[in-house]
N, C-alpha and C positions, 0 to 999 in steps of 0.2 A: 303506827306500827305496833308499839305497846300496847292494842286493845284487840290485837290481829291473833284470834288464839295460833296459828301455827307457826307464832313467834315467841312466843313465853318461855321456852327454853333455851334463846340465844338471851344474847346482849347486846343494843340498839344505842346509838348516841349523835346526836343533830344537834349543832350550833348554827343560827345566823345570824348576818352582823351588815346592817345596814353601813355602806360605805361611806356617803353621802351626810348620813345624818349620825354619825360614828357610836352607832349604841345597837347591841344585841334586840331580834326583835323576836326568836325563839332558842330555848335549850330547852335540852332534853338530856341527860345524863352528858350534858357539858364537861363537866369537871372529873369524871370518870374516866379511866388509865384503859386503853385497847390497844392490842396489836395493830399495828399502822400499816401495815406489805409495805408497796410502793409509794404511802405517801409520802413515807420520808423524805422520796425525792425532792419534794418541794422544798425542804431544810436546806438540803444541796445544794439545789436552784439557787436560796437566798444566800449561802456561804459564798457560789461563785460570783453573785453580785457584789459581793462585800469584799472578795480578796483580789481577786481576777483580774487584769485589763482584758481591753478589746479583744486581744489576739493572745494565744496561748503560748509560754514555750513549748517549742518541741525538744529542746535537747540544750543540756548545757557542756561546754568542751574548753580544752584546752591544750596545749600545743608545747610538747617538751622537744626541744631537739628537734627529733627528724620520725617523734612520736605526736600520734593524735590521741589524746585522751576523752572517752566522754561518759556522760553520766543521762540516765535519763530521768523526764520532769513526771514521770506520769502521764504524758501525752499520750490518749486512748487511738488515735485515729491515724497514726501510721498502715497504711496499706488496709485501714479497714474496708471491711465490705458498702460499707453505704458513703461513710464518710472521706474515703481514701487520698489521704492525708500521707504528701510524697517527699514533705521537705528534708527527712532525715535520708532519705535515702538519695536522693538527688544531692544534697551538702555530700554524703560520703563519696558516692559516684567521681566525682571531681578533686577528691584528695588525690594526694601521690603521699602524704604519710601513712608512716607505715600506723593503724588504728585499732586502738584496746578499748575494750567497754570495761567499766564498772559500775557494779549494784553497789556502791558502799554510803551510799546517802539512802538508802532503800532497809529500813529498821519495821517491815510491816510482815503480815505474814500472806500468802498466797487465797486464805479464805475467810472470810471474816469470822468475829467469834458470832456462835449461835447457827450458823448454817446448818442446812441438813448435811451431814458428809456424803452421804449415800446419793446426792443429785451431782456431783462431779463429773456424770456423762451429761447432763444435757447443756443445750446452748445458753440457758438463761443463767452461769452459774458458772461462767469463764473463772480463772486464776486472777489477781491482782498481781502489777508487776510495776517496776520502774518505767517499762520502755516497750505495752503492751505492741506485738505486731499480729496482723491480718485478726483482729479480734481477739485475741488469745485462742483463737477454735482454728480447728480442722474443718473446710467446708467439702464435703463427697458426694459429684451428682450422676449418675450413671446414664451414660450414651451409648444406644445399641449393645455391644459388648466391651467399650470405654467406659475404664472407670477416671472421670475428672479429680482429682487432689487437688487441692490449694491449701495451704501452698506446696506444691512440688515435694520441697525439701521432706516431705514426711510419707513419701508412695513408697522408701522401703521399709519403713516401718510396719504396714500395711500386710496383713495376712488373711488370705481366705479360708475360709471354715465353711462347709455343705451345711453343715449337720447345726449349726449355731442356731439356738432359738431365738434369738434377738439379731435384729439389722448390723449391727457394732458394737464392740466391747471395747473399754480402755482399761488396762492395769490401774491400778488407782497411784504406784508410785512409780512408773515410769511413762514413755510415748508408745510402749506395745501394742498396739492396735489388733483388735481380728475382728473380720465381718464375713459374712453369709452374701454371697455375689449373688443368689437368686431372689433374695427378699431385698436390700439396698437399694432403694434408691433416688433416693437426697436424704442428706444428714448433714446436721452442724454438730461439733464435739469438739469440746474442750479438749484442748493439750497440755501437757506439763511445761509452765514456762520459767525454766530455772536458767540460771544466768548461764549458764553453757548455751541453754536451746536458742537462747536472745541473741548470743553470737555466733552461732550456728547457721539461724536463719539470715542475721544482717550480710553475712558472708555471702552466704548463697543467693540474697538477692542480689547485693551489688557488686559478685564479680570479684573479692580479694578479702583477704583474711581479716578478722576481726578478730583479737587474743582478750577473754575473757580474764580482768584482773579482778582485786578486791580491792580500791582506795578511795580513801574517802573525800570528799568535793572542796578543794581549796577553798579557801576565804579571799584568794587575790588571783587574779589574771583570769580570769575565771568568765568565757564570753556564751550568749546564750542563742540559738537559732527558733529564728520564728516560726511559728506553724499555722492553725488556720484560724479564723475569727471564733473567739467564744461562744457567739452565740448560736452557733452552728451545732455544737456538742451540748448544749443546750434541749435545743429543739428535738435532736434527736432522741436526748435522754426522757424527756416528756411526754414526747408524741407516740415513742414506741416502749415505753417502762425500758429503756437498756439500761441492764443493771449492771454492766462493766463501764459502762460511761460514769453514771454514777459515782460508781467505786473510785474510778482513775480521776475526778473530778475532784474530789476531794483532796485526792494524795496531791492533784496542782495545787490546790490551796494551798497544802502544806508549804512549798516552796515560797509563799509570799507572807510565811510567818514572819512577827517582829523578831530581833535580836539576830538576824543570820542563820536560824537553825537549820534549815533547809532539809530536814527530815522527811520523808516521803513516808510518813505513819499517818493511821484515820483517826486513832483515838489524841493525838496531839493537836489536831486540829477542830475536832470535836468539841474538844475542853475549851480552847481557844476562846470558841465560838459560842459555849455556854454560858461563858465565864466573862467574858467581855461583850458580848453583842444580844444576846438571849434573855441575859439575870432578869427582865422584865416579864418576861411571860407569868400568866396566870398560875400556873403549875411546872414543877424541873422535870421533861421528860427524863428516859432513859435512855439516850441515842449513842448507839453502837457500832453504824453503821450507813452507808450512803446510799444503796440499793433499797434497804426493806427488806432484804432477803431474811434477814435474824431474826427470832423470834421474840429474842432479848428487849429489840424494842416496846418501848412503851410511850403512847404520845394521848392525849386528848382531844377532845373535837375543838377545844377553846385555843389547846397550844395551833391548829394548824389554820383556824381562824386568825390567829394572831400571824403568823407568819405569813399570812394571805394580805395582809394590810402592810406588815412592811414591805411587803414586795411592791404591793399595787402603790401606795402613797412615794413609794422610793423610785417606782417606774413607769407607771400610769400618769405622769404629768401634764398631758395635754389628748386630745381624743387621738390623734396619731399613733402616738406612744402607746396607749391604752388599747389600739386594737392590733398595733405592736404581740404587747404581753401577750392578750389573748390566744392569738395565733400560734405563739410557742406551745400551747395548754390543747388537748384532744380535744373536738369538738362534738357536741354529741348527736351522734346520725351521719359525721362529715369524715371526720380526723382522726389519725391516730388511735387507742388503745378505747375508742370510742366510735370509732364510724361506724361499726355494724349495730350500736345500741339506738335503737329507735323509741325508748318508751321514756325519753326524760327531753324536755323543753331543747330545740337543736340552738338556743341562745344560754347553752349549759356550757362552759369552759372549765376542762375538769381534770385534775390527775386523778387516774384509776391506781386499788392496791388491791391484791389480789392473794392469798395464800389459802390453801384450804382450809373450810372451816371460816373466812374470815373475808369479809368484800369491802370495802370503801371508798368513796367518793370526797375530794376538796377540791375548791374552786374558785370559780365567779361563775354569776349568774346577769343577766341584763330579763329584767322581768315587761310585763307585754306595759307597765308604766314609765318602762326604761331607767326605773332605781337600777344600780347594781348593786347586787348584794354577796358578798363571801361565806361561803358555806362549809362545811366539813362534817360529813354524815358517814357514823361507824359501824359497824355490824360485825360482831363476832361470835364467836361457836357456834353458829347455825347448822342445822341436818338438812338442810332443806336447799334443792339446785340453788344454786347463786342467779339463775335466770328469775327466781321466783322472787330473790331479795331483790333482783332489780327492779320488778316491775312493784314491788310495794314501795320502792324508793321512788318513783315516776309518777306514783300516782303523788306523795308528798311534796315533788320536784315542781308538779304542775299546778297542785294549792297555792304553791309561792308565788312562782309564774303571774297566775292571776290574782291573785290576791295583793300582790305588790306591787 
């Protein structure tokens, strides 16, 4: 790609790393700091490998008198859309105490640092939160002259405008909604999810009051409710880039920090993890975040090669397991954030990262000798369609393929 004139004005970087015979067998601006998007996810991935059990909390509570207290874990998949994830609300459903939420173990803030602020309306770019529900989004799809809400709780919010040149508007610091009822029709949008709206919504789904406190998460008595299998929130995170997964993935880690902190912060767990489980990498990235969404990130093709092998040698133990891992990872022509890409080897297992200006691919690869090899190929500030970097990535993809 470096000899490709209508690339000379980007910035180009490909590592591979034979797994097998555990030695690089090309770089190319390796050691070189790029914008990552979504590859960060894969950091993630590895953090939930490293802190996580099986099964996720959903919620941790406790029981004063003839009060129910709780707290939540960062558990993303309460009532989500794909993942929908019932156990908090089914647990409250069957109290008879009377039940307060508190954000007071929750020290994060609602957007990561480096975000665009200005993407707050779309889906890809939810709120962080203790105890997200139904996605943190508003989903609105219009039947005949019905307009669908989910959830419910937010249709009076909801205001029609003729004249609005855009399908939906959100105030930036509240849940004001106004949309244009002739052009709508399907929209996901972020909502404001401040600990009122948390208890607003839990109320209204299950039927009895929830009081919004502020305290902070005892050290004793202190019992946790199960939620659904990790590697579910996983897969999804991988297969479709969700970047609230991500987000809220991290903050569970938090929860399984040493010392009892149980702080639901990114950059505490970040550190954690650079500082105790990382310090080996080739280069100190700059991770800020568990989506990608930041620009602040800074990673290399060698850091995500490296985090490609801890994961595989940590989870790839036997070929079961190994076509396990793959299967979590978009597949290319088949899966996820990768089925419609046809011009890279369909034995390519890959997270995609995507920001404008900016494309990349890490992975595995199973080449037509059946090495597998881990990859991680960067492209940044390019002018030129990102359909065009992929197919000069495809033709490189397909060298390897045969060649290896």
């Amino acid at each position: 790609m470096a000899k490709n004139k209508a690339y000379t004005n980007s910035f180009h970087g490909l590592a591979v790393y034979d797994l097998a015979a555990k030695k690089y067998i090309f770089e190319y601006n390796a050691e070189k700091y790029f914008t990552p998007a979504s590859n960060v996810k894969l950091f993630t991935f590895y953090a939930g490998l490293l802190l996580l059990k099986d099964t996720i909390p959903a919620l941790r509570y406790q029981y004063r008198n003839d009060s129910l207290i709780i707290w939540g874990t960062g558990d993303p998949s309460q009532l989500h859309p794909v993942l929908k994830g019932d156990a908090v609300v089914e647990f409250l459903k069957s109290q008879k105490a009377n039940i307060f939420f508190s954000a007071g173990n929750f020290s994060d803030q609602s957007w990561g640092a480096g975000w665009a602020w200005n993407d707050y309306l779309h889906g890809y770019q939810p709120e962080k939160s203790p105890l997200p529900l139904y996605g943190n989004c508003l989903y609105l799809q219009k039947k005949a002259d019905h307009l669908q809400v989910i959830p419910k709780f937010f249709a009076c919010y909801l205001k029609p405008v003729k004249d609005l040149p855009v399908s939906i508007v959100r105030s930036i610091a509240s849940n004001d909604f106004i949309y244009n009822p002739a052009t709508l029709k399907e929209e996901e949008i972020p909502f404001r999810a401040s600990d009122q709206v948390i208890a607003q919504l839990l109320a209204d789904t299950v039927g009895k009051p929830v009081v919004p406190i502020n305290m902070p998460l005892p050290e004793k008595n202190l019992h946790s409710l199960k939620g659904l299998p990790t590697k579910l929130l996983y897969k999804v995170m991988l297969q479709e880039s969700d970047n609230l997964l991500a987000e809220q993935i991290l903050l569970l880690c938090a929860n399984e920090l040493p010392q009892g902190q149980f702080t639901l912060r990114t950059d505490k767990v970040i550190e954690h993890l650079l500082k105790n489980h990382l310090s080996d990498l080739s280069q100190p990235p700059r991770w800020v975040d568990g989506s990608g969404l930041s620009r602040y990130n800074l990673f290399t093709p060698k850091n995500f090669v490296e985090i490609l092998c801890k994961i595989y040698y940590q989870v790839a133990t036997d070929s079961v397991k190994e076509r396990n891992l793959f299967e979590l990872l978009p597949q290319a022509g088949r899966t996820g954030t990768l089925r419609n890409v046809k011009v890279y080897p369909p034995s390519v297992y890959a997270k995609t990262g995507t920001l404008s200006n900016n494309h990349n691919l890490s992975g595995f690869m199973i080449t037509r000798s059946g090495k597998r090899l881990a990859f991680s190929f960067m492209n940044n500030h390019f002018m030129q369609p990102t359909s065009l970097i992929r197919e000069e990535m495809g033709k490189i993809l397909w060298q390897l393929y045969y060649r290896y």
